[in-house]
C-alpha positions as YAML, in Angstrom:
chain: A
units: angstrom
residues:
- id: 1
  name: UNK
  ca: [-25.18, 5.23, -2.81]
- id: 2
  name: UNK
  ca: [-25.53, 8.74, -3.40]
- id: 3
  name: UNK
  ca: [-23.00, 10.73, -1.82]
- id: 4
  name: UNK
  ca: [-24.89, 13.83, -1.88]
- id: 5
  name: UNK
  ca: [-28.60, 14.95, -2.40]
- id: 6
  name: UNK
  ca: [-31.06, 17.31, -2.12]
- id: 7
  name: UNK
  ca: [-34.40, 16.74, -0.37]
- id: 8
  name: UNK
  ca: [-37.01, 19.02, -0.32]
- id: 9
  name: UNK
  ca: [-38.98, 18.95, 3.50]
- id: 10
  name: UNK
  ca: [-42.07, 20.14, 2.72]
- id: 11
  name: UNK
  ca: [-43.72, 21.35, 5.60]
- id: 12
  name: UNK
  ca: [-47.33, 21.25, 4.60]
- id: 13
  name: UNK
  ca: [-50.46, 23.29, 6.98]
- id: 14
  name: UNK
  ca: [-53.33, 20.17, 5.46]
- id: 15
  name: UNK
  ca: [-56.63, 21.73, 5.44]
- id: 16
  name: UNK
  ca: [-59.58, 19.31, 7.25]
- id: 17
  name: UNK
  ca: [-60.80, 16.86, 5.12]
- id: 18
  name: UNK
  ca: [-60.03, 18.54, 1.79]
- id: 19
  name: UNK
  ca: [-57.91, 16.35, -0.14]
- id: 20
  name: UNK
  ca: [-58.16, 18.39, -3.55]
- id: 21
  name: UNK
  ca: [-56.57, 21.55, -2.16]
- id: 22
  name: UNK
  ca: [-54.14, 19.77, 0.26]
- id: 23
  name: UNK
  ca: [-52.93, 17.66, -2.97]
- id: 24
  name: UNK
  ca: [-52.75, 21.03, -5.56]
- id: 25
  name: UNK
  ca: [-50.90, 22.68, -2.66]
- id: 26
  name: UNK
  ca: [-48.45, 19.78, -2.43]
- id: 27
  name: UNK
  ca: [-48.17, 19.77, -5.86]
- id: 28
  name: UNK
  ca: [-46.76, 23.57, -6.15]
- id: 29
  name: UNK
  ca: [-44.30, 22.93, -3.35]
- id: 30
  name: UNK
  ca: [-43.05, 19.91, -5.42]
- id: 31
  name: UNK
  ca: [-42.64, 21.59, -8.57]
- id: 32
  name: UNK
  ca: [-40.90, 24.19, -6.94]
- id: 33
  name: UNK
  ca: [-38.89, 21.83, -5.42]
- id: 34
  name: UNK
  ca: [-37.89, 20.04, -8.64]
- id: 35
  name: UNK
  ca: [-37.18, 23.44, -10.01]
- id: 36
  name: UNK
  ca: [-34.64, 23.64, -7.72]
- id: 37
  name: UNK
  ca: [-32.82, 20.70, -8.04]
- id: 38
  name: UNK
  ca: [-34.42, 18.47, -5.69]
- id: 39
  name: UNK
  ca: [-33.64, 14.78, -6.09]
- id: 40
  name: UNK
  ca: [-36.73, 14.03, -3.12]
- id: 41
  name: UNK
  ca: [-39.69, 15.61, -1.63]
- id: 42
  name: UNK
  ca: [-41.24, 14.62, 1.66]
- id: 43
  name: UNK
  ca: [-44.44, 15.56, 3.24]
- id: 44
  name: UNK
  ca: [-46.02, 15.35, 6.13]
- id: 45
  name: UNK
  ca: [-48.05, 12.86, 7.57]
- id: 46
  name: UNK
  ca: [-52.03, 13.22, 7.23]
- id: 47
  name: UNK
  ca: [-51.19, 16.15, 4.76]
- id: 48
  name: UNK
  ca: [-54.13, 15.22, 2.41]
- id: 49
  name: UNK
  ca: [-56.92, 15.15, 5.30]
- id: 50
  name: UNK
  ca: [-55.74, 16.67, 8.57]
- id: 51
  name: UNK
  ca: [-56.28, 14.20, 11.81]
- id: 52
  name: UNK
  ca: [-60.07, 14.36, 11.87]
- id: 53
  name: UNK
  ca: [-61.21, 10.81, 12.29]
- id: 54
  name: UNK
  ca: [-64.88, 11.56, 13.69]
- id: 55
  name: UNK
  ca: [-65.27, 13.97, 10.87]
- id: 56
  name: UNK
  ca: [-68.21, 12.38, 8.84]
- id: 57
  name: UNK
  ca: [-66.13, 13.31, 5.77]
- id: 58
  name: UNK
  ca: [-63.27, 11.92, 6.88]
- id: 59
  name: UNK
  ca: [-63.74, 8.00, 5.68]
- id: 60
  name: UNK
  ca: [-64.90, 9.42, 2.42]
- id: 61
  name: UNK
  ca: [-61.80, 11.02, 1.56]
- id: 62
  name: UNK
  ca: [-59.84, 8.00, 2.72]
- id: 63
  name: UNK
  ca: [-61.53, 6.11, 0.14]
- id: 64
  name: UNK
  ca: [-59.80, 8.29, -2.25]
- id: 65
  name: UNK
  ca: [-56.58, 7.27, -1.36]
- id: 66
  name: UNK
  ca: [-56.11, 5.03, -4.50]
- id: 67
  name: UNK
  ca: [-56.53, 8.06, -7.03]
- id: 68
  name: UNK
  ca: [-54.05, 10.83, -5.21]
- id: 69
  name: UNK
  ca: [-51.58, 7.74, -4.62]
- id: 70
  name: UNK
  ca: [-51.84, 7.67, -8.54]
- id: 71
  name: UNK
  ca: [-51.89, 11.51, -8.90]
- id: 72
  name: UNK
  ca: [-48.79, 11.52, -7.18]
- id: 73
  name: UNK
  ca: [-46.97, 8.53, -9.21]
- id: 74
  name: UNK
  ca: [-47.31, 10.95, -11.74]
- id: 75
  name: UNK
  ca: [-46.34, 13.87, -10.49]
- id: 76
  name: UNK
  ca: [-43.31, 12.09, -9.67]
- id: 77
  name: UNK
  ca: [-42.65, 11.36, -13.53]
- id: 78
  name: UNK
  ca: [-44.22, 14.80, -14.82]
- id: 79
  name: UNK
  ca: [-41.57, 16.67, -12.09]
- id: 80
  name: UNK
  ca: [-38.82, 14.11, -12.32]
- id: 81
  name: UNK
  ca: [-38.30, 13.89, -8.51]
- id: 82
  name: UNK
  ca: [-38.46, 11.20, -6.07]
- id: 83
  name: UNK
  ca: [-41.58, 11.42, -3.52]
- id: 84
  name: UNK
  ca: [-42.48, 10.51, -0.13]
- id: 85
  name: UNK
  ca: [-45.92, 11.81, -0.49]
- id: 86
  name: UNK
  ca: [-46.60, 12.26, 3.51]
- id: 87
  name: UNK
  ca: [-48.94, 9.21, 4.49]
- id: 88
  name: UNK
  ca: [-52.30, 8.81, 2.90]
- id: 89
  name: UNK
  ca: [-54.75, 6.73, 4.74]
- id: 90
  name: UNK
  ca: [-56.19, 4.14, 3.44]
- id: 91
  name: UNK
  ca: [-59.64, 2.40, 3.88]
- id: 92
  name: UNK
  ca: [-59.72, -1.51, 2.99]
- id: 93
  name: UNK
  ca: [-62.14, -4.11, 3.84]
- id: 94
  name: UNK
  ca: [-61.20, -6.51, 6.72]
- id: 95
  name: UNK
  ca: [-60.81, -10.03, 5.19]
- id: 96
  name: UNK
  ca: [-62.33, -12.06, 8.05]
- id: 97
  name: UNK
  ca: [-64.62, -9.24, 9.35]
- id: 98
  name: UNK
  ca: [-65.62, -7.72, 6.07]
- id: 99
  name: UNK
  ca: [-65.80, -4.35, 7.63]
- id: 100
  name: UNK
  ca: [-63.64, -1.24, 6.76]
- id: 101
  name: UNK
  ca: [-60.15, -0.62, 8.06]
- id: 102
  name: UNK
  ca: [-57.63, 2.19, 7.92]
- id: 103
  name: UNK
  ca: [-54.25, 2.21, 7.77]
- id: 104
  name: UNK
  ca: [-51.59, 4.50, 7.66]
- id: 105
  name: UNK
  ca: [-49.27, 4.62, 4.92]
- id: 106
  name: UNK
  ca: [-46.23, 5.80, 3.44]
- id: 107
  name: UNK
  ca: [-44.95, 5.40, 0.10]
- id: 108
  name: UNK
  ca: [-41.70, 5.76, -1.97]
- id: 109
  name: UNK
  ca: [-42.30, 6.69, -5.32]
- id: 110
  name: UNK
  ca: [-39.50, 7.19, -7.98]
- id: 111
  name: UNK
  ca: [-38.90, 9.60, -10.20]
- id: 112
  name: UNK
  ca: [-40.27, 7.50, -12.77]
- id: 113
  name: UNK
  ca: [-43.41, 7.52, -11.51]
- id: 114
  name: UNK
  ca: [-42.70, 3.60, -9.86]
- id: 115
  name: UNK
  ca: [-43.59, 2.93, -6.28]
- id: 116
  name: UNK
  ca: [-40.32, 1.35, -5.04]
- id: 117
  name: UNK
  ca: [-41.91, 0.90, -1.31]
- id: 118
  name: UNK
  ca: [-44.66, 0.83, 0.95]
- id: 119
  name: UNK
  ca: [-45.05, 1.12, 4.96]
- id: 120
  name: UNK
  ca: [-47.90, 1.10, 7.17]
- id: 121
  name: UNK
  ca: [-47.84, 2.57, 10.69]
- id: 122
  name: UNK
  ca: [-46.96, 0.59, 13.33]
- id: 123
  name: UNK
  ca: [-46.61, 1.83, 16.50]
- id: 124
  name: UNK
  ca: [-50.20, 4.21, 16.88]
- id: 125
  name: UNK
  ca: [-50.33, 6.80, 18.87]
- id: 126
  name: UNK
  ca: [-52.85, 6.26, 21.66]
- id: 127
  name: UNK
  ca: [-55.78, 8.02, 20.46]
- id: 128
  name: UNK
  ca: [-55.45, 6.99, 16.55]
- id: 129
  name: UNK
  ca: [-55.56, 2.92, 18.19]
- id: 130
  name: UNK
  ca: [-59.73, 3.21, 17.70]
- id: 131
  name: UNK
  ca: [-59.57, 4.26, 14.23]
- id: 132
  name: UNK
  ca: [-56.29, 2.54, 12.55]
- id: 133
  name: UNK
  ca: [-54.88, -0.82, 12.48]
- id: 134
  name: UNK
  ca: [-51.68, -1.01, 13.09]
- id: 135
  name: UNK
  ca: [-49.18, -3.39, 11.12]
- id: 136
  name: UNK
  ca: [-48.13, -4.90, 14.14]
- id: 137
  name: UNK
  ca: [-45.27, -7.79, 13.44]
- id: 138
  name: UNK
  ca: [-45.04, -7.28, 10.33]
- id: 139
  name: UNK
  ca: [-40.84, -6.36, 9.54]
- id: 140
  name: UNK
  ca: [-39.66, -3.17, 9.02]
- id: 141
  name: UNK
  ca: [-38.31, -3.40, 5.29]
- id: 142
  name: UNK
  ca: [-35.41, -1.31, 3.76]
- id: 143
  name: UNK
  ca: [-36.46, -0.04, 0.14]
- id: 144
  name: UNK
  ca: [-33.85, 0.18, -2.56]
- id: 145
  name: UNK
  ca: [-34.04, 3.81, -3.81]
- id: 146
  name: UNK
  ca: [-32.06, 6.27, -6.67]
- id: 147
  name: UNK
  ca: [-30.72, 8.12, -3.02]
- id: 148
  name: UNK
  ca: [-29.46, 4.89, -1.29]
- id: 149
  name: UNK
  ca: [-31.27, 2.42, 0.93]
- id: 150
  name: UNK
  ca: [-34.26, 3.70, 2.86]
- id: 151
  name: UNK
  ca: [-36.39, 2.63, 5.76]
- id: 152
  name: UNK
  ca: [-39.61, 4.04, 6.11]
- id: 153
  name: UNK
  ca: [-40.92, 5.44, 9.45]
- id: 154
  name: UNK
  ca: [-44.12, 7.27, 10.44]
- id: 155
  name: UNK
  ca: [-44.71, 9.73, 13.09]
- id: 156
  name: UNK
  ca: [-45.11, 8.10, 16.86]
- id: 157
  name: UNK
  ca: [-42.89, 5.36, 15.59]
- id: 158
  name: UNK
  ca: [-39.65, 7.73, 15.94]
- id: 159
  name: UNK
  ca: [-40.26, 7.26, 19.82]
- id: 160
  name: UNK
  ca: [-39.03, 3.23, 19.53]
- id: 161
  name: UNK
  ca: [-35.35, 3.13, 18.72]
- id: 162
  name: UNK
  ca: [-35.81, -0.52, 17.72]
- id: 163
  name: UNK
  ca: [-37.63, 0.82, 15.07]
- id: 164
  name: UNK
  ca: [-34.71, 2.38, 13.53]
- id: 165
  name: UNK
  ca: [-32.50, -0.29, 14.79]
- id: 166
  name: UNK
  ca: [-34.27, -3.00, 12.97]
- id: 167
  name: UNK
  ca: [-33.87, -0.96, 9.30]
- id: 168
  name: UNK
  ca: [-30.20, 0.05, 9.94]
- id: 169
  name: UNK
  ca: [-29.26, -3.77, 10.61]
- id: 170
  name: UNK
  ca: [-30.92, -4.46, 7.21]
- id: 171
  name: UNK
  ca: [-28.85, -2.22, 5.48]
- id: 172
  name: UNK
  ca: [-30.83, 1.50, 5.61]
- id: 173
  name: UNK
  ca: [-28.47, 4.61, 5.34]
- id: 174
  name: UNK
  ca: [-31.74, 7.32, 5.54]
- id: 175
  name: UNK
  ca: [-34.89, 7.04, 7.58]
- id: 176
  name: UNK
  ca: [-37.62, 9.17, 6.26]
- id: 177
  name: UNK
  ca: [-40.36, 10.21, 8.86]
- id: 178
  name: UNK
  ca: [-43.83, 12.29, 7.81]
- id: 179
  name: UNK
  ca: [-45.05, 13.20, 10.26]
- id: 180
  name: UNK
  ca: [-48.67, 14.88, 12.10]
- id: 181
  name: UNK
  ca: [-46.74, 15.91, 15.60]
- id: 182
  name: UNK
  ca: [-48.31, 18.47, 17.65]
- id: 183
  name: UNK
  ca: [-47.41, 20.92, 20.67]
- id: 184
  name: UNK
  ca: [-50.67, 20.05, 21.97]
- id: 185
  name: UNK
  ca: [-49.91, 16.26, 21.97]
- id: 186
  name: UNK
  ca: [-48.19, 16.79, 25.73]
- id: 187
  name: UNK
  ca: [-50.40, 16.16, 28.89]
- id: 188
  name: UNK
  ca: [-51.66, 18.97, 31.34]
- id: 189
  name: UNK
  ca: [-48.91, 18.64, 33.24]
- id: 190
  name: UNK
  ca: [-46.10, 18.84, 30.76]
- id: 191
  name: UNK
  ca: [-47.31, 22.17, 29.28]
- id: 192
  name: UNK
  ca: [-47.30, 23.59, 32.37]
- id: 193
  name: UNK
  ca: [-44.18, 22.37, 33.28]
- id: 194
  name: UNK
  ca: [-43.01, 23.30, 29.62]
- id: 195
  name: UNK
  ca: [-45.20, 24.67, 27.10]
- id: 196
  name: UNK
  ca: [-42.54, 23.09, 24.29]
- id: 197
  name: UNK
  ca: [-42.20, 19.96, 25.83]
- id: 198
  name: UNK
  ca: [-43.05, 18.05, 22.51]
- id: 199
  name: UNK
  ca: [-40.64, 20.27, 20.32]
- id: 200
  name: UNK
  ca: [-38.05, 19.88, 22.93]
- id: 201
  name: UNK
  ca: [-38.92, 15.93, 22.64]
- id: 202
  name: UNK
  ca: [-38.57, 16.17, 18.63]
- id: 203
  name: UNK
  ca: [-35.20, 18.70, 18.83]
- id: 204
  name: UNK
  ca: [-33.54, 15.95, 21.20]
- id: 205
  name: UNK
  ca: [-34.94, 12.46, 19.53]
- id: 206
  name: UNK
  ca: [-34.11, 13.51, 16.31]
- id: 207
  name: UNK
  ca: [-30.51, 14.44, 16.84]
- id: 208
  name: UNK
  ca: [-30.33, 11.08, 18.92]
- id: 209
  name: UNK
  ca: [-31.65, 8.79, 16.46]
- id: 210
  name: UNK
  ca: [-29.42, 10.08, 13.89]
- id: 211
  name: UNK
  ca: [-26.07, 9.47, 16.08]
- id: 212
  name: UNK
  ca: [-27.22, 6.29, 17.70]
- id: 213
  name: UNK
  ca: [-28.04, 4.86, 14.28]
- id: 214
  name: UNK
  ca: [-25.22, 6.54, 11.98]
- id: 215
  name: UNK
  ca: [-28.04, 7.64, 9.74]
- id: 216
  name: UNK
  ca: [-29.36, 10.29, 7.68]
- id: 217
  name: UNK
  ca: [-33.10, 11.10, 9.56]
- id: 218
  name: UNK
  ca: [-35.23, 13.28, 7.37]
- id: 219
  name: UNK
  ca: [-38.32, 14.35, 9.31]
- id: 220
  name: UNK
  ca: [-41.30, 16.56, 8.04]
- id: 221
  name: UNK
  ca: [-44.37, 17.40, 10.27]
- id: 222
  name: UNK
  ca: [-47.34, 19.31, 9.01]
- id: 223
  name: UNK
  ca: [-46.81, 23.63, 10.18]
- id: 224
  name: UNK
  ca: [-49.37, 25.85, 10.53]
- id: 225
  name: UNK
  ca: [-50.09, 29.75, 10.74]
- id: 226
  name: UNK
  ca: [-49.72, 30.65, 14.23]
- id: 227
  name: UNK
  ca: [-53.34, 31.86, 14.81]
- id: 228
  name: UNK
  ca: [-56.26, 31.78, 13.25]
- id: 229
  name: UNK
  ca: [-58.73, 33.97, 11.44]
- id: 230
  name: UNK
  ca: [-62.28, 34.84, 12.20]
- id: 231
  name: UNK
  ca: [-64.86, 31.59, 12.16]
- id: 232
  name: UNK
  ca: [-62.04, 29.53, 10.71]
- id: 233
  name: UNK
  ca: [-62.25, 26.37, 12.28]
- id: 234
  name: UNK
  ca: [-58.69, 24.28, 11.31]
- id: 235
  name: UNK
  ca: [-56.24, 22.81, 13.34]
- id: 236
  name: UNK
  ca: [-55.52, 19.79, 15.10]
- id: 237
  name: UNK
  ca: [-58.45, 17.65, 16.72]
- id: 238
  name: UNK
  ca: [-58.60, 17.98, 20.24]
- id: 239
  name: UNK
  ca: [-58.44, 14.15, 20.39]
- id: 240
  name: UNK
  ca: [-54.78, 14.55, 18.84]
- id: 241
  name: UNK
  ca: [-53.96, 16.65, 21.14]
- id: 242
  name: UNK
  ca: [-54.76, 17.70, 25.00]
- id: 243
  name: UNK
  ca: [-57.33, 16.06, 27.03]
- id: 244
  name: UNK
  ca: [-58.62, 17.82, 30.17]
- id: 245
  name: UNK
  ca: [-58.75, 21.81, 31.01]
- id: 246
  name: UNK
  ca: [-56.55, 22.37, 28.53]
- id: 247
  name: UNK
  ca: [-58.29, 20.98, 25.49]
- id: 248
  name: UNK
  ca: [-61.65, 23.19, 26.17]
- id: 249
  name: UNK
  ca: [-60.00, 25.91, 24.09]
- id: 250
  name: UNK
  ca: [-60.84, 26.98, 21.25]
- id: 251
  name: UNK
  ca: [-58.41, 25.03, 18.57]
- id: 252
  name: UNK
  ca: [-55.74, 26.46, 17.30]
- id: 253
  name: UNK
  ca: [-53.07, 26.22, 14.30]
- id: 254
  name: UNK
  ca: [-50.55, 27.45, 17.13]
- id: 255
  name: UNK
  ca: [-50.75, 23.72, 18.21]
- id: 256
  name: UNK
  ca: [-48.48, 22.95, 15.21]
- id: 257
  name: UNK
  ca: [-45.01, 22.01, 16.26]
- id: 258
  name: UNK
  ca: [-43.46, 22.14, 12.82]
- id: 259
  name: UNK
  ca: [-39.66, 21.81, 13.13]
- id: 260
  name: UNK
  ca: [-38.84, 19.32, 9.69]
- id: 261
  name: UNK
  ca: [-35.24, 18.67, 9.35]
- id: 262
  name: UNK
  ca: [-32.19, 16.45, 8.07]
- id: 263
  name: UNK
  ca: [-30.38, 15.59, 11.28]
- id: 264
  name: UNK
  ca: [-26.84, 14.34, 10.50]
- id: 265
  name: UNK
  ca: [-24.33, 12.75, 12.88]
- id: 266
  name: UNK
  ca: [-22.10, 15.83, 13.40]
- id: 267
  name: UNK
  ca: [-23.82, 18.66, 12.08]
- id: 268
  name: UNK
  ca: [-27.51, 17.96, 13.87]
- id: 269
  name: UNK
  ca: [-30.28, 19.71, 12.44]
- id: 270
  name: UNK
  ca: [-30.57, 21.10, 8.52]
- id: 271
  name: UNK
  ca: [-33.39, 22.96, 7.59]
- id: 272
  name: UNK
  ca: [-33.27, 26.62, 7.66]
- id: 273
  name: UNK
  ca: [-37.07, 27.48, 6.41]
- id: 274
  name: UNK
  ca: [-38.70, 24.88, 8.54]
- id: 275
  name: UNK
  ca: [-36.26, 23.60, 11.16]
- id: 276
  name: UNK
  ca: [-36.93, 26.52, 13.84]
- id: 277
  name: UNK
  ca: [-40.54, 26.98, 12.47]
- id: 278
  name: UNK
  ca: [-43.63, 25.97, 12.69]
- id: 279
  name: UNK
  ca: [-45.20, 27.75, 9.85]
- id: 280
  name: UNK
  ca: [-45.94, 26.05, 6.30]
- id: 281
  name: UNK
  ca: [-43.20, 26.58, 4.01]
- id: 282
  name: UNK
  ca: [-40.26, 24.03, 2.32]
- id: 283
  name: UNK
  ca: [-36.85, 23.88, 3.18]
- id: 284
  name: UNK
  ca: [-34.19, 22.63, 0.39]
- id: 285
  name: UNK
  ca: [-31.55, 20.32, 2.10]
- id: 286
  name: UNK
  ca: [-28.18, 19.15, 0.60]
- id: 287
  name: UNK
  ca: [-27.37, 16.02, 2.57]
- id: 288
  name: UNK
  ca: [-24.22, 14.62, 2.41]
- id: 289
  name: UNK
  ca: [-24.13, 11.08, 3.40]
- id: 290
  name: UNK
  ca: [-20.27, 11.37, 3.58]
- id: 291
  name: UNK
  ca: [-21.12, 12.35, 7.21]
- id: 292
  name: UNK
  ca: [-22.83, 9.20, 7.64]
- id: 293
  name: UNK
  ca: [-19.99, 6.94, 6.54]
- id: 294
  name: UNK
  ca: [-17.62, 9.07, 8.98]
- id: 295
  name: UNK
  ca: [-20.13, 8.52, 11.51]
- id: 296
  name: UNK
  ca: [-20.08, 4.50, 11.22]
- id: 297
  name: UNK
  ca: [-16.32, 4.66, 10.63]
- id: 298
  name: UNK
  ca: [-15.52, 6.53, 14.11]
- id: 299
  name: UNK
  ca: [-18.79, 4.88, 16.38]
- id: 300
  name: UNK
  ca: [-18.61, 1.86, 14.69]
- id: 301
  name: UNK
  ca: [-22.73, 1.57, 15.68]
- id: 302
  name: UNK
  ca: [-23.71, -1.19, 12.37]
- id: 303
  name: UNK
  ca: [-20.50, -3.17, 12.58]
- id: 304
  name: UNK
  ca: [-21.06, -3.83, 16.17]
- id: 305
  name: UNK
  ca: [-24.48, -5.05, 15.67]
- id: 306
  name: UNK
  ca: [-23.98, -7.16, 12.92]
- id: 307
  name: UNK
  ca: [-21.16, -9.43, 14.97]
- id: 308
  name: UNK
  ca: [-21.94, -12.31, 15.96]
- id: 309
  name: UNK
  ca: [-21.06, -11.54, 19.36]
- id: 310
  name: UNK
  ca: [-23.28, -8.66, 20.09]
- id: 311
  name: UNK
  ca: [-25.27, -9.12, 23.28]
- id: 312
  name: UNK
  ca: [-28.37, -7.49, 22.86]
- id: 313
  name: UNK
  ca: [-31.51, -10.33, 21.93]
- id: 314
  name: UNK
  ca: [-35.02, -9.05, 21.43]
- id: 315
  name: UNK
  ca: [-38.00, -10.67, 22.05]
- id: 316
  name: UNK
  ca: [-40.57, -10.54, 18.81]
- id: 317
  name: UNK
  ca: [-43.70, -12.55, 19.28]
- id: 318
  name: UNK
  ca: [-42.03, -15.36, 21.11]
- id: 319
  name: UNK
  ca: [-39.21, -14.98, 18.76]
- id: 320
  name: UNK
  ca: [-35.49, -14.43, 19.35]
- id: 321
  name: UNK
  ca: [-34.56, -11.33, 17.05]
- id: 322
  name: UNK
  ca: [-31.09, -9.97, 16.62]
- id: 323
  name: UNK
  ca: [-31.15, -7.05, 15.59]
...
């Protein structure tokens, strides 16, 4: 594995439903990025469409999906970086149904223009359940990559620890999360206990997952300018976000939580563009994985699961699982 490597966190603002200039914008940021000695870029989650699933464009540019997955592959070769481009949904035809379906996915594509990996969503938020199917039992797979071995993870999945359990027992040293996560995803009640509830929920998980699991966790959420101009109408759906009172406001790109990181065991969060922020812009990131070894060598976290004698047994459609 690599011992040390740059990633770039691209922290994207996606424009609704317009793939074209979502993709050409990505496409500067990765350039740059390879310009600066990069090894991988990340982006967010949605980046190419926004969450607008009752948007009547919205299944149209899903259907596009195949030709920016391609654009990308070679990107990846033109630029000579490795890229997690976000997720890019994905409309197929249901093979007992016959009738459209969308999934969520993620992809690792090599610097050779190769896609080493692919991972649909699993665990859906609660809103996106009536427009994507999730990949329910399917097994979360570690991908063999030029920066080590990587599990792939997608947004409301980083609330299920045995999520990042399941990849680190098979071997994954990084976890790589785009991500669509909103301030305005918190009830009624949250904000007004907290206004920052979800960022505070992001800040802690993060750090967590990254100690619990002796990992490298490299999470990038879509940013946005913090208000928004005259008759522009962008910004996270209401259905994303609030319900109740608070969602009869007029929406707003101050919704975006932003916050896209490296956490480390030791060292927490790396970032310093987009960590604190919520704004669009790309923070570089050397990670050194020599924290993660430490990590393991003083907690001990993978060689305890992988004896025979650990105690914890999980339940997976009627199936023991050790983890």
């Amino acid at each position: 594995m690599a011992s040390n490597y740059k990633v770039a966190l691209i922290q994207l603002h996606p424009k609704k439903v317009n793939p074209e200039l979502n993709f050409q914008t990505a496409a500067a940021f990765v350039r740059s990025a390879a310009q600066q000695g990069a090894t991988l870029a990340v982006l967010p989650e949605y980046h190419l469409t926004n969450w607008v699933p009752d948007d009547p464009l919205f299944l149209h540019a899903c259907s596009q999906s195949n030709t920016y997955l391609q654009r990308y592959q070679s990107l990846a070769l033109e630029s000579k970086i490795n890229i997690v481009p976000g997720t890019i949904v994905e409309a197929h035809s249901d093979s007992q149904t016959k009738e459209d379906k969308l999934v969520n996915v993620a992809y690792f594509i090599s610097s050779h223009g190769t896609i080493l990996g692919r991972y649909e969503k699993k665990n859906l938020w609660h809103p996106e359940r009536p427009h994507l199917t999730s990949s329910t039992t399917s097994p979360h797979e570690v991908i063999q990559t030029p920066i080590g071995p990587v599990g792939l993870l997608i947004c409301w999945d980083l609330a299920f620890p045995e999520a990042f359990r399941e990849l680190i027992a098979a071997g994954a040293k990084t976890i790589i999360v785009p991500t669509f996560w909103t301030l305005a995803d918190c009830s009624p009640y949250g904000l007004s206990v907290n206004p920052r509830a979800e960022a505070l929920f992001l800040e802690s998980t993060l750090t967590a997952r990254a100690y619990e699991n002796t990992c490298a966790v490299i999470f990038v959420n879509a940013g946005g300018p913090a208000t928004l101009r005259d008759g522009e109408a962008d910004g996270p759906s209401p259905e994303k976000g609030v319900t109740g009172p608070a969602s009869n406001t007029k929406p707003s790109n101050s919704h975006y939580a932003g916050l896209s990181r490296v956490a480390l065991p030791f060292v927490g969060a790396l970032g310093d563009e987009t960590k604190d922020s919520a704004s669009e812009g790309m923070s570089i990131v050397d990670v050194n994985m020599r924290h993660v070894e430490e990590a393991e060598a003083n907690y001990k976290v993978r060689e305890d699961i992988a004896s025979q004698s650990w105690h914890y047994l999980y339940r997976h459609q009627g199936r023991d699982m050790k983890l």
